[in-house]
C-alpha positions, 0 to 999 in steps of 0.5 A: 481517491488515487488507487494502486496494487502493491505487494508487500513481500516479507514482514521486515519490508512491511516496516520499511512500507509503513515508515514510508507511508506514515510520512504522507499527510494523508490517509492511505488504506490497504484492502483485499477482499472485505478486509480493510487495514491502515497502511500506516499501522505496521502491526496492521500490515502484518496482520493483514499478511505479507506476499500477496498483492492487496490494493492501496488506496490514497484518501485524496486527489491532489496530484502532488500527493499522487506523485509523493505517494508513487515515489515512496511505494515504486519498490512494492508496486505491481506491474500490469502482468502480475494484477490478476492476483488480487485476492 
């Protein structure tokens, strides 16, 4: 299982990151705190709330989807200054 923190900052990005993520031939998972969502599901990321940093979480350990998946996730990617706000 790979692991990332991405924030998604509006609820039109949210479609771009879902349409993204949808193209992974894996499961990718969205969570913060108890809550845990499909990134796959547009409607469950704008349920889950835009502008906050949540962790995403690949359901394999391929490297090649590791890679496939930084590529599609590099605009919502969190940088290492910004990781203490995980809520």
């Amino acid at each position: 299982m790979t692991r990332y923190i991405v924030n998604i900052p509006s609820v039109e990005e949210a479609s771009v990151f879902s349409a993204r993520i949808q193209k992974m031939p894996f499961d990718v998972d969205l969570h913060s705190g108890r809550t845990v969502i499909d990134a796959k599901s547009v409607l469950g990321l704008i349920y889950f709330g835009v502008g906050r940093n949540a962790f995403l979480e690949a359901h394999t350990d391929r490297k090649a989807d590791q890679e496939m998946l930084e590529e599609a996730v590099r605009d919502y990617l969190v940088q290492d200054d910004q990781m203490a706000r995980v809520i």
